[in-house]
C-alpha positions in Angstrom: -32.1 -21.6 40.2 -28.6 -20.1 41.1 -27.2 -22.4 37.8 -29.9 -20.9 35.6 -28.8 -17.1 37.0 -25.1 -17.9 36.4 -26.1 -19.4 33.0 -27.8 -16.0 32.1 -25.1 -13.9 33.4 -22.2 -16.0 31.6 -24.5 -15.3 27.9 -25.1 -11.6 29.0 -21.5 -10.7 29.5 -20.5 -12.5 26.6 -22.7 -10.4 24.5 -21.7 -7.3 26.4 -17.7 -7.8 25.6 -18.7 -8.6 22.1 -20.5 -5.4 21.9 -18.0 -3.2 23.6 -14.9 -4.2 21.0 -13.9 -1.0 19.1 -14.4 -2.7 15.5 -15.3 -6.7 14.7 -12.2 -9.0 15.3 -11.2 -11.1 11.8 -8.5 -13.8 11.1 -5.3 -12.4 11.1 -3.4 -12.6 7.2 0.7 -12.2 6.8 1.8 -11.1 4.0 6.2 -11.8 3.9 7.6 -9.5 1.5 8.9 -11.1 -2.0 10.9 -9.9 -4.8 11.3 -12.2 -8.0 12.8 -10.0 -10.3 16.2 -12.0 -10.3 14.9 -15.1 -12.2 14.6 -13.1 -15.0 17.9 -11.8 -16.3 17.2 -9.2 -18.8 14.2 -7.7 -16.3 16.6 -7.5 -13.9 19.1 -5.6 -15.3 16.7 -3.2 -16.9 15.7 -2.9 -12.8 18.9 -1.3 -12.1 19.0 0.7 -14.8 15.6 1.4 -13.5 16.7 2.3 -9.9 20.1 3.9 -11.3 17.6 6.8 -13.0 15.1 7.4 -10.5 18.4 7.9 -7.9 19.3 10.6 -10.7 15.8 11.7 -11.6 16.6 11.1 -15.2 13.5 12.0 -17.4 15.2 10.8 -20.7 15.3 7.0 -19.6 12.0 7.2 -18.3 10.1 9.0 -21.5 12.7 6.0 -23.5 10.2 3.6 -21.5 7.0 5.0 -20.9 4.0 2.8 -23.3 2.8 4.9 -26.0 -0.4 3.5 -24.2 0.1 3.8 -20.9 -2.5 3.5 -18.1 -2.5 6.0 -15.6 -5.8 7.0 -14.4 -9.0 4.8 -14.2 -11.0 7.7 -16.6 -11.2 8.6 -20.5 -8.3 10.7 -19.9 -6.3 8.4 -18.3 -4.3 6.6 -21.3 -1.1 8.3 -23.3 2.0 8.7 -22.9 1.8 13.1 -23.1 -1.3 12.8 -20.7 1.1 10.7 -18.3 3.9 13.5 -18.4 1.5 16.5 -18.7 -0.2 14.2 -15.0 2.9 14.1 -13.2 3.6 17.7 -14.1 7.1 16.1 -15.8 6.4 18.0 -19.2 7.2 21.3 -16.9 8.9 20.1 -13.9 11.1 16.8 -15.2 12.6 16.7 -11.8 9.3 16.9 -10.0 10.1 15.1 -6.4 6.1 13.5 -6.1 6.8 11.5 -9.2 10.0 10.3 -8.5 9.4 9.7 -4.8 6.6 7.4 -5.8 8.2 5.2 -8.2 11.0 4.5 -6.0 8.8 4.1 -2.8 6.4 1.4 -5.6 9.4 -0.9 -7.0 11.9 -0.9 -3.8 8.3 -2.9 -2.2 9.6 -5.6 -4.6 8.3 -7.4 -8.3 6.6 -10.1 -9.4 5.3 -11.5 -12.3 1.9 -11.9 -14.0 0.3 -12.5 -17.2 3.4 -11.6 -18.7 4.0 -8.4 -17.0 6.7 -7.4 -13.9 4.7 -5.3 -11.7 5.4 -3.6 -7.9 4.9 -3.5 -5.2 4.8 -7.7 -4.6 1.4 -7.2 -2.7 -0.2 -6.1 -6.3 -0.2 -9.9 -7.2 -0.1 -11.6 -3.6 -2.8 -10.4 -1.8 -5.1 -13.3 -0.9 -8.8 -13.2 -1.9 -10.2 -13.1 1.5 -8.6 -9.5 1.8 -11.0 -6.7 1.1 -8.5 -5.1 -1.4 -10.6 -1.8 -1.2 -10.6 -1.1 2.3 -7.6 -3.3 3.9 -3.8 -2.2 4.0 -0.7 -4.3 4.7 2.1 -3.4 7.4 5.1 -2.9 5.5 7.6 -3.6 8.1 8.9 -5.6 10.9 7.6 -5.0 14.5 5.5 -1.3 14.0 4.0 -0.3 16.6 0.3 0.1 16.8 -0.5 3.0 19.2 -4.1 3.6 21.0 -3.8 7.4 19.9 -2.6 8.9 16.8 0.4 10.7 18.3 4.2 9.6 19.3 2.9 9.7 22.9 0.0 7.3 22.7 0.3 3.7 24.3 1.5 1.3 22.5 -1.6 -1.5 21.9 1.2 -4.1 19.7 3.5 -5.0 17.6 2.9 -6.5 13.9 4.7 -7.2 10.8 4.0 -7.7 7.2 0.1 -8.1 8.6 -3.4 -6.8 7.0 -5.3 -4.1 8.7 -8.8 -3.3 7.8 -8.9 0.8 7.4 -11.0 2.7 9.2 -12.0 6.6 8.6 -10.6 9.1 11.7 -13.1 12.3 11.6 -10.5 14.2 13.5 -8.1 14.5 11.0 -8.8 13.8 7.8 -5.6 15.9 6.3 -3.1 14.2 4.7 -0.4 16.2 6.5 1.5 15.4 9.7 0.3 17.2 12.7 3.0 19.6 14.5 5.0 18.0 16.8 4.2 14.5 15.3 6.4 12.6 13.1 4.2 11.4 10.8 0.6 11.2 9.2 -1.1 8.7 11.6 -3.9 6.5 9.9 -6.7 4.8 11.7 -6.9 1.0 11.5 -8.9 -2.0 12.5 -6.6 -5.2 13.8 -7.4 -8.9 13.9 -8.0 -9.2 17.9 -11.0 -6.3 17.3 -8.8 -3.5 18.5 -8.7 0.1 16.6 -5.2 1.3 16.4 -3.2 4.1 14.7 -0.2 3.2 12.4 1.9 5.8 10.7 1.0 5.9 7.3 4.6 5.4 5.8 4.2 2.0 7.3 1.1 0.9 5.4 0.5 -0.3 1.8 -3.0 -0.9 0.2 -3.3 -3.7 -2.3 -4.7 -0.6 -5.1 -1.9 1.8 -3.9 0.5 2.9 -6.9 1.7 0.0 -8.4 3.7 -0.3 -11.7 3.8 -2.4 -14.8 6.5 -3.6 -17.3 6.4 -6.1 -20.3 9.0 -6.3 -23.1 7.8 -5.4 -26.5 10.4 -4.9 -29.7 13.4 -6.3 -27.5 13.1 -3.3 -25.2 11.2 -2.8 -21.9 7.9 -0.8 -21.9 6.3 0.9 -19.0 2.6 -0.7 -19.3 1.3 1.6 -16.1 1.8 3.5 -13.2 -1.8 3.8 -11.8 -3.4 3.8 -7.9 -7.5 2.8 -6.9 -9.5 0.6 -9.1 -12.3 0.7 -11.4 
């Protein structure tokens, strides 16, 4: 009788800590940062040409390389090289800082290549299947701490690096601004061992965040897309 109780008791707090875990634990996935770019010669030195114009925010190499079709938007509208400056504001504001700020913050995440095509960030082409592309993001970075309240003064839960988290919506602050007194936007996550977290947001990357595109066509290099989400 007293083996059959402790039986019962063993199953019934099993199910009870199962229950009680903020979000459903998963197999952990690393991602290691990669950047291939140097095996190709020419690509790479049209990458620091690249990198030399966004430092100076120079419009005139970037409309030189922008695809007279490129994709920008998953829409009708979304194609075309005016539509892409007239998006990004660039036909009025050439030095606008949003643009800039995310190409720069897309290729320094590192290239790879595809089909023919150098793209960034390296997570773009290196996500594993078993990652829910839509509704995962990667730590980009070594040792972030994962705090058990989205604020500087919350707990620290862990430490992870280059690792998928599985995103989960935060209904007490859905803004995309920082908070005062906080140093950044903090973003709700989901990690392996089942426990929810907050992360700062410039420390995570989804797999359909901005990512860019180039392919050489007529000996020069071509700007295929700048685009973020999926169809």
């Amino acid at each position: 009788m007293k083996n059959r109780i402790g039986v019962i008791l063993l199953i019934w707090v099993s199910c009870y800590s199962q229950q009680i875990l903020p979000c459903e634990p998963f197999d952990p996935v690393l991602l290691k940062p990669v950047d291939t770019s140097r095996e190709d010669k020419d690509f790479f030195a049209f990458k620091q040409k690249l990198e030399k114009a966004i430092q100076e925010k120079n419009i005139k190499f970037i409309d030189s390389i922008i695809d007279p079709q490129i994709s920008f938007a998953f829409s009708e509208d979304g194609m075309g090289k005016t539509k892409f400056l007239k998006h990004w504001k660039l036909d009025k504001n050439p030095k606008n800082p949003e643009f800039w700020n995310r190409l720069s913050q897309t290729i320094n995440l590192g290239f790879t290549f595809k089909d023919n095509i150098w793209s960034a960030p390296f997570l773009f082409n290196q996500t594993p299947e078993s990652v829910d592309m839509y509704n995962s993001s990667l730590i980009i970075g070594n040792t972030v701490n994962v705090r058990n309240k989205p604020t500087k003064k919350g707990a620290i839960l862990t430490q992870l690096s280059w690792e998928f988290v599985k995103n989960e919506y935060d209904e007490t602050n859905t803004s995309n601004k920082a908070l005062p007194g906080e140093p950044c936007v903090w973003k709700k996550v989901c990690i392996s061992d089942g426990q929810i977290g907050y992360i700062c947001e410039q420390y995570l990357r989804g797999p359909l965040d901005y990512r860019v595109g180039f392919s050489k066509k007529a000996n020069s290099w071509s700007m295929l897309f700048f685009v973020e989400g999926g169809d």
